[in-house]
N, C-alpha and C positions, 0 to 999 in steps of 0.2 A: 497966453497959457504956458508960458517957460516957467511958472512957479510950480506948474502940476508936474510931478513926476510921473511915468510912466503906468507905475504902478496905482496910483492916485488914479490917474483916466481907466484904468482897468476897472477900477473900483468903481468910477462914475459911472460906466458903461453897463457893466452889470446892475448898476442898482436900476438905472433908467432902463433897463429890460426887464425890470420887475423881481428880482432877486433878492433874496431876502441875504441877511448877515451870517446867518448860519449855511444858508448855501455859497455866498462869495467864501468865506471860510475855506468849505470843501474844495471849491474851486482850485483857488492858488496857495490852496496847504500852506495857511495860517490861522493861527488861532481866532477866534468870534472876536474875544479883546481887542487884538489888533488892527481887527475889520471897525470896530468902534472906535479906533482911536483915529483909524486913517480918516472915517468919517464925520470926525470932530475936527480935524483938521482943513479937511477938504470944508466944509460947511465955516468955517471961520476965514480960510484963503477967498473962495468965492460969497461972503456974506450973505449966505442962505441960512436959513432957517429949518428946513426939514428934506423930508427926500424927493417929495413932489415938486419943490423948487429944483431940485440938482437936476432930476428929469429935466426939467424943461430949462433949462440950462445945458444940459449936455444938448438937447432937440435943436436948439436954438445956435448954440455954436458946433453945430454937425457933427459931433460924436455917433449921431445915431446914422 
């Protein structure tokens, strides 16, 4: 996991708590876009395909 940044695992953590993009957003006061971008990225680093895989990806290596 040294390819995820910080802010990336934040990112995972909130989605796998059920959070949507416009509340990560609010959260760490950044734009919706950039919540989308980080999640393209993150979904292309871990070869996931949507968020219910990141979920169970974050479960699986203990993020949660």
């Amino acid at each position: 996991m040294e390819y995820l940044t910080p802010q990336k695992i934040k990112i995972i953590k909130l989605v796998a708590e059920g959070y949507e993009n416009s509340e990560i957003a609010k959260l760490l006061n950044i734009s919706i876009s950039t919540v989308k971008t980080y999640l393209r990225t993150i979904f292309e680093d871990l070869c996931l395909r949507n968020r219910a895989q990141l979920a169970a990806w974050a479960v699986k290596n203990g993020l949660l």
